[in-house]
C-alpha positions in Angstrom: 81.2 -26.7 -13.2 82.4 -23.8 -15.7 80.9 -21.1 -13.2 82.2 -18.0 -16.2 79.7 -20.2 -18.4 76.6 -20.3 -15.9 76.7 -16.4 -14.8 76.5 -15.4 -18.6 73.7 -17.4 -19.1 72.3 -16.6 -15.5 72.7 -12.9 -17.2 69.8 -13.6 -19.0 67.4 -13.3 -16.4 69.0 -10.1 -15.1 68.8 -8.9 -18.7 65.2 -9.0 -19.7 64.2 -8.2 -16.0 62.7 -12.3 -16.0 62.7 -13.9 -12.5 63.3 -18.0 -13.0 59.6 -18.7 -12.6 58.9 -16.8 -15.7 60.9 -19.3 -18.4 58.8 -22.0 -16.3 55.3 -20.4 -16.8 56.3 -19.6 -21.0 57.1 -23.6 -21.1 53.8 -24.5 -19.0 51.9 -22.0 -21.4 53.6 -23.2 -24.4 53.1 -27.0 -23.7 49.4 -26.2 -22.7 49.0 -24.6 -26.4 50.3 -27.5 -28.0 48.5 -29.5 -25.8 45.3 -28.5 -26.6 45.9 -28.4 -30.3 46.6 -32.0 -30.5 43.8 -32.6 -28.4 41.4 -31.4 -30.4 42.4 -33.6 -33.3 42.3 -36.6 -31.3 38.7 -35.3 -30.2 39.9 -34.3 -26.6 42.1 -37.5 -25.6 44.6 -39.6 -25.9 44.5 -42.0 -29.3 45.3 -43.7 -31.6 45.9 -41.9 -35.1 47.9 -44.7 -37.5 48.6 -47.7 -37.3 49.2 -49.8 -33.6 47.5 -52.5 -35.0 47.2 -55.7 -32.8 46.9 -59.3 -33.7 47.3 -62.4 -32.4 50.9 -63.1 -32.2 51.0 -66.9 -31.2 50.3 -68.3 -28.2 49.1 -65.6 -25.6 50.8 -63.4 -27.3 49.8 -60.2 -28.6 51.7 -58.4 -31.7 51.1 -54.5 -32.2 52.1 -53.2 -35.0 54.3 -49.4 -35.3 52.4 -46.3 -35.5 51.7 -42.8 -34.2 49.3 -42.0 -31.4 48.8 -38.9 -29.1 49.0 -38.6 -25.3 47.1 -37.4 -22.8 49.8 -34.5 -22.7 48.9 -33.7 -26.5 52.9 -35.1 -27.6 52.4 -36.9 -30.8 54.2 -40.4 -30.1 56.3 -42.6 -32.5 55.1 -46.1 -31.8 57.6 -49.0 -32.4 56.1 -53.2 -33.1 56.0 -54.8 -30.1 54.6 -57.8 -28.4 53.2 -58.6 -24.9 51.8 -61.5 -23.4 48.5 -62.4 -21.6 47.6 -64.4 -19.0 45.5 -67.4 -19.2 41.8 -67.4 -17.9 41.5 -70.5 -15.2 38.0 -71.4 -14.6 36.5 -68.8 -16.5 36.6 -66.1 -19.6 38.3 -62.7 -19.0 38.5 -59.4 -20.4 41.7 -58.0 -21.1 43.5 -54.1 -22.3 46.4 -53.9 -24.1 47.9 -50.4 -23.5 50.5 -48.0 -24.4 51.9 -47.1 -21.1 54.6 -43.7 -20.9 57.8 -43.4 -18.9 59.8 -40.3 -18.3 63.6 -40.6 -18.0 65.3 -36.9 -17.2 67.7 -36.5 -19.7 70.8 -33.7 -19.8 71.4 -32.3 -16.4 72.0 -28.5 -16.2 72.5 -26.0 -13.6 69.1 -25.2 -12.0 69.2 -21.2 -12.8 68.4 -19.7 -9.4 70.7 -22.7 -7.4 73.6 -23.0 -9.2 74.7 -26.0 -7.3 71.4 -27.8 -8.1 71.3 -29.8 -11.2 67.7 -30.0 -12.9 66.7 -32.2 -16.6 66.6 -29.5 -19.4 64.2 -31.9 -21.1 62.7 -35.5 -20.1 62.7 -38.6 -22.9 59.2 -40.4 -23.5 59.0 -44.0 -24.0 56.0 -46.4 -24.4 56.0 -49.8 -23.4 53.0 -52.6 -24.0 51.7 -53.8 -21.1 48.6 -56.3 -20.3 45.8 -55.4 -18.2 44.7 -58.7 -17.5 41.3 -58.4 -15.8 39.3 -60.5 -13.3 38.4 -64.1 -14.6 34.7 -64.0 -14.5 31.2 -65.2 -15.7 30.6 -61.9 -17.4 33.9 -60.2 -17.2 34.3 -56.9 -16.9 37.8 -55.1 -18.2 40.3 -53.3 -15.6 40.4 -49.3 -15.8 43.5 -48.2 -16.9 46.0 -46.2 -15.5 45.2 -42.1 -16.4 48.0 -41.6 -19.2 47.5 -45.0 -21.0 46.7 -45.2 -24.4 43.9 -48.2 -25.3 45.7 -50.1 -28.6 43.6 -53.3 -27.8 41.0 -55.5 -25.6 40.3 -58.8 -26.3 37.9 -61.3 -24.9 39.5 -64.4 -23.7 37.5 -67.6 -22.8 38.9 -69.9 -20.2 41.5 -72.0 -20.7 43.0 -70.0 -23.7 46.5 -71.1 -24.9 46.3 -69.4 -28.3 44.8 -66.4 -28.9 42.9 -66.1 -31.9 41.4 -63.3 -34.2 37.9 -63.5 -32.8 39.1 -62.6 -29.4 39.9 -58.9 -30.3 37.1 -56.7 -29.3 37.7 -53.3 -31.9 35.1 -51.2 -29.5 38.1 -50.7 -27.1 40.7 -49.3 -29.3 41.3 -45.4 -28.0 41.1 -44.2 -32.0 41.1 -40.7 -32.7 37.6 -39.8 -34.7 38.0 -39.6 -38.4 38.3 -36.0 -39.6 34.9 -34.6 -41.5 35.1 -33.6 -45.0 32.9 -30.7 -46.4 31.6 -31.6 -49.7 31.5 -28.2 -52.2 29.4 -27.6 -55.1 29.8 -25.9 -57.8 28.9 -24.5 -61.1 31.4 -22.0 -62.5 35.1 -21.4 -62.7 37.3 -20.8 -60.0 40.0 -21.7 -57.9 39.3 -24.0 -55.2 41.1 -24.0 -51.7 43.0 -26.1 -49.4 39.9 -26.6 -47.4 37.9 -28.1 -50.5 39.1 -31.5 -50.7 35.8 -32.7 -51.9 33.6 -31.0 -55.0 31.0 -31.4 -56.6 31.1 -30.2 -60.3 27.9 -29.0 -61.7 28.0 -28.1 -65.8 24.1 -28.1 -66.3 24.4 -24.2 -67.3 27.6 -24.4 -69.4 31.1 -26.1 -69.4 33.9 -24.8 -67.0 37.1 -25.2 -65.7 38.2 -25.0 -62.0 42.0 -24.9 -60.5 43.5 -26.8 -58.2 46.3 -24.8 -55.7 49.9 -25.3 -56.4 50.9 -28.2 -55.3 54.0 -26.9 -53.6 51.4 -25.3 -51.3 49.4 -28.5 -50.2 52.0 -31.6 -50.1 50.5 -34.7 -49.5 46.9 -33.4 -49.8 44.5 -35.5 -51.6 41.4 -33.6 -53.8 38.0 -35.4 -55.3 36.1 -34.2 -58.1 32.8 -35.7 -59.0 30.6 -34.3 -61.8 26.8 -34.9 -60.8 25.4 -33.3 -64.6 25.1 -35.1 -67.8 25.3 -32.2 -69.3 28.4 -30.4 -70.3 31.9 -31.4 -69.5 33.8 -29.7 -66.6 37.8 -29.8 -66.1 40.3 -29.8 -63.3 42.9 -28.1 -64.0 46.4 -27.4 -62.7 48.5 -24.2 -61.9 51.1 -22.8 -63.7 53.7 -25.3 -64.5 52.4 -27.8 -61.9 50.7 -31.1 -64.1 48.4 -33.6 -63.3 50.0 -37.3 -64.1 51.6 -35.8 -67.0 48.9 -33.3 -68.4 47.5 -30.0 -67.4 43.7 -30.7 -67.2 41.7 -33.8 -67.1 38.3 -33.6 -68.4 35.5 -35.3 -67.0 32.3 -36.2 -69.6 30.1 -38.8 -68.2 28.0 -37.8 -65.4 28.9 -39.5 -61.7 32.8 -39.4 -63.4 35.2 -39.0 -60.6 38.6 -37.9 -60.6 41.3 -38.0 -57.5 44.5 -36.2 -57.0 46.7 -36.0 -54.5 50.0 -33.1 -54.3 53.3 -34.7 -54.5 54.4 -31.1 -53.8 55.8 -30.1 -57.8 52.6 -31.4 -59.1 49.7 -33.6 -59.2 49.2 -37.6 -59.2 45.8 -39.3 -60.3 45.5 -41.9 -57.3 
């Protein structure tokens, strides 16, 4: 142990007048901030938000595909494929969870700051692992709870004496999935410059022909905007900001009423998608 190192950064404490509990309670306060910001866009628990889809992988297996989901600690997780077997029904159909289940491993050892002797993990790694909830063969089987921190990437319905697993087992009400966002629809009728937050307008021209702006596209990577016009009356335009271009042009005009027009922000312009 490099003791000269530890007392500096033991100094710290001293310095700012912090006793060790305080750096704990700013990480439990920050983590419980972030925690309930993810949570709320996975509509309060842990899901599913790309991706991790199952299939039958051959046999009793199961396949999952990679994707992202969030846990019940609100830590967005990188999902890797993977594949986990089931167990075979005897004497009568079951119902069975595939689930994303965590593991914490303390990683880097430091000097715990008020026991210098004591080493504590600065930070712990997260994995996820499949594993089968295989529930109770039964007449009218009933699936097993899962364990508090698992994630719900699968249930199938397996009658007895399954040895291949097939695409009508899957039942897709069990699948934690994370509520699709809601889009505000916008309307319309004269020039402006629409927001981040109107990704779907409706473009009135009964009164007269206008143009409206999209935001700069540096500003909004990734983001995808819909234009419908709902008149068959005068033509409207989107438009695009100073040098940014839509595919190639700086407006596209729409004529013919119910026209539709999609964008999305490759972040130095606009593509038509």
């Amino acid at each position: 142990m490099n003791y000269a190192t530890d007392i500096r950064e033991f100094n710290f404490y001293q310095d700012y007048l912090w006793a060790p509990n305080d750096f704990a309670n700013l990480q439990l306060w920050l983590q419980s901030e972030m925690r309930a910001t993810a949570l709320a866009r996975s509509g309060g628990n842990q899901s599913i938000l790309q991706g991790c889809l199952p299939s039958a992988g051959g046999g009793l297996l199961v396949a999952v595909g990679a994707g992202v989901a969030i846990d019940s600690y609100g830590r967005v997780v990188s999902v890797q494929a993977g594949t986990v077997a089931v167990a075979e029904p005897i004497g009568n159909p079951c119902a069975t969870l595939i689930v994303l289940r965590p593991t914490l491993t303390d990683m880097t050892q430091i000097p715990e700051p008020d026991s210098p002797l004591t080493n504590v993990p600065l930070h712990e790694g997260l994995t996820y692992e499949l594993v089968a909830l295989n529930g109770t063969p039964a007449a009218n089987p009933v699936y097993p709870t899962p364990m508090a921190n698992d994630i719900v990437v699968a249930g199938l319905q397996i009658p007895a004496g399954t040895t291949a697993l097939t695409s009508a087992m899957f039942d897709w009400t069990q699948p934690s999935v994370a509520p699709a966002p809601v889009h505000n629809v916008d309307y319309l009728t004269a020039a402006g410059t629409i927001t981040a937050q109107q990704d779907h307008v409706d473009l009135d021209g009964t009164a007269a022909s206008f143009t409206v702006e999209l935001p700069l596209a540096e500003t909004v990577p990734g983001q995808d905007f819909t234009f419908c016009k709902v008149d068959n009356v005068n033509t409207v335009t989107v438009a695009a900001q100073g040098s940014d271009l839509i595919s190639g042009q700086a407006s596209w005009d729409l004529t013919d009423q119910w026209a539709t027009l999609k964008v999305r922000s490759v972040g130095t312009g606009y593509r038509v998608v």
